[in-house]
C-alpha positions as CSV (number, residue, x, y, z in Angstrom):
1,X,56.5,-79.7,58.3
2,X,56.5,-79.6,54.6
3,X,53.9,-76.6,52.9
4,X,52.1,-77.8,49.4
5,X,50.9,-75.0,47.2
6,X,47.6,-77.2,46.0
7,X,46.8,-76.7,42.0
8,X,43.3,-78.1,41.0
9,X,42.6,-78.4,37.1
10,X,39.6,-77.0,35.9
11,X,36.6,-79.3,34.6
12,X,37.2,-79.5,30.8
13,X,41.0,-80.7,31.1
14,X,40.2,-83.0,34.1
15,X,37.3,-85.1,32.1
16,X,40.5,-85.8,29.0
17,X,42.8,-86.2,32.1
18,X,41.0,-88.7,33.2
19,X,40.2,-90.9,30.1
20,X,43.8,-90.4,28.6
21,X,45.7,-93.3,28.7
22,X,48.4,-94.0,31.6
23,X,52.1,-92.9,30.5
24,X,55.3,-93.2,32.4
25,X,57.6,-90.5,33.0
26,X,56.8,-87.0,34.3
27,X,53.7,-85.4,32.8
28,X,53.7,-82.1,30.9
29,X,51.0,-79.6,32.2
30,X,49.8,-76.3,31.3
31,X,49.3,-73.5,33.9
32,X,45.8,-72.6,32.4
33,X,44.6,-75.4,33.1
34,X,44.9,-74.9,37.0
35,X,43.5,-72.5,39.3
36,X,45.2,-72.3,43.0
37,X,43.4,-73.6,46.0
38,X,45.4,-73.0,48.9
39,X,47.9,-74.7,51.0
40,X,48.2,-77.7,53.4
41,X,50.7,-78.6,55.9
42,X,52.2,-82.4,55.5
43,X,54.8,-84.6,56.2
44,X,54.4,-85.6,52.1
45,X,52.2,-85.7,49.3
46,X,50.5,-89.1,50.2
47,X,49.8,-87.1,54.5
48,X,48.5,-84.4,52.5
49,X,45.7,-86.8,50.2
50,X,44.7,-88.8,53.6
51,X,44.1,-85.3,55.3
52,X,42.3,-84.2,52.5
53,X,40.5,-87.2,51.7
54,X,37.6,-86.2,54.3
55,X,37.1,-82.6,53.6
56,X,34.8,-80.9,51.1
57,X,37.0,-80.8,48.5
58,X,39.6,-83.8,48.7
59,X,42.1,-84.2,46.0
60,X,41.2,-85.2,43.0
61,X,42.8,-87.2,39.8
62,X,44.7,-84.3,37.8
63,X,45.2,-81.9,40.6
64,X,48.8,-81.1,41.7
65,X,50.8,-80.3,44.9
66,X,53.4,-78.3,44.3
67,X,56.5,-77.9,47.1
68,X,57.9,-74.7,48.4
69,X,61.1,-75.3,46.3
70,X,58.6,-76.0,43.0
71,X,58.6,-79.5,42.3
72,X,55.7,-80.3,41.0
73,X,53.4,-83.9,42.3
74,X,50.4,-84.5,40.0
75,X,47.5,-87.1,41.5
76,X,46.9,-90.0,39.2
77,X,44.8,-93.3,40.0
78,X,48.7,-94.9,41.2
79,X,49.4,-92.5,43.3
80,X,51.4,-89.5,43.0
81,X,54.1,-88.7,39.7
82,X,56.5,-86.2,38.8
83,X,54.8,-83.4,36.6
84,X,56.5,-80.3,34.9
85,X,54.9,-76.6,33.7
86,X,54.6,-76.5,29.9
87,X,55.1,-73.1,29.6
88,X,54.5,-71.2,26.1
89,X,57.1,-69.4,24.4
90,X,57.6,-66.1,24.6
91,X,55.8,-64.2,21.5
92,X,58.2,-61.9,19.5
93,X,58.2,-58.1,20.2
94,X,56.6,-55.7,17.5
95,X,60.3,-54.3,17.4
96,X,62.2,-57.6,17.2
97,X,59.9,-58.3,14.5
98,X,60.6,-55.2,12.5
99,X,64.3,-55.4,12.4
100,X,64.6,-59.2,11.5
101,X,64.9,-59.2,7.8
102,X,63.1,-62.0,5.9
103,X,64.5,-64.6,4.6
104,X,65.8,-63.9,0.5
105,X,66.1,-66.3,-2.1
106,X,69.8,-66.6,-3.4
107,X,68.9,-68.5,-6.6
C-alpha cells in the first residue's frame, strides 16, 4: 500500500488559503508554509482523508499529501489537485558576486 508523507500549512497561510479564490491548474506552494506531520498508509489520497477524517487531527483545506516518488496532492473544498514546491532561488555567493563586473555605459 501507497505511503503519504502528510504536509499541514501553518495558521496564517491556511486562513488566505482558504478565502482565495478557486483556480484551475496545479497550485504553487511554499515549503515554509508547511510543517510535516507524519505518514499514513493508503490505497490513495481520497483512503487516506476518510481514515483521517475521524482522528484528532483530520485533513484539513490547504494541507498536502505528498507520495514516496514526490508528487505533491493539496486538499481543497473539491477534492484533491495537483500542487508543486515554489522553491526560492538560490542567493548569489559573496565570491560570485565579487568577480561579476557591473554593468558599463558604452555611450
Amino acid at each position: 500500500m501507497p505511503k503519504y508523507r502528510i504536509h499541514r500549512m501553518k495558521d496564517s497561510p491556511r486562513q488566505q488559503f482558504r478565502w482565495a479564490p478557486h483556480v484551475s491548474g496545479a497550485a504553487s506552494v511554499k515549503p515554509r508554509d508547511y510543517e510535516a506531520a507524519g505518514d499514513i498508509e493508503a490505497a490513495n489520497e481520497y483512503e487516506a482523508w476518510r481514515r483521517m477524517r475521524d482522528s484528532e487531527q483530520p485533513l484539513s483545506v490547504g494541507d498536502l499529501l505528498e507520495t514516496e516518488s514526490g508528487e505533491l496532492r493539496i486538499c481543497k473544498y473539491v477534492g484533491f489537485e495537483n500542487a508543486q514546491w515554489i522553491l526560492p532561488e538560490p542567493k548569489p555567493s559573496p565570491e560570485t558576486a565579487k568577480t561579476e563586473e557591473p554593468c558599463r555605459s558604452t555611450a
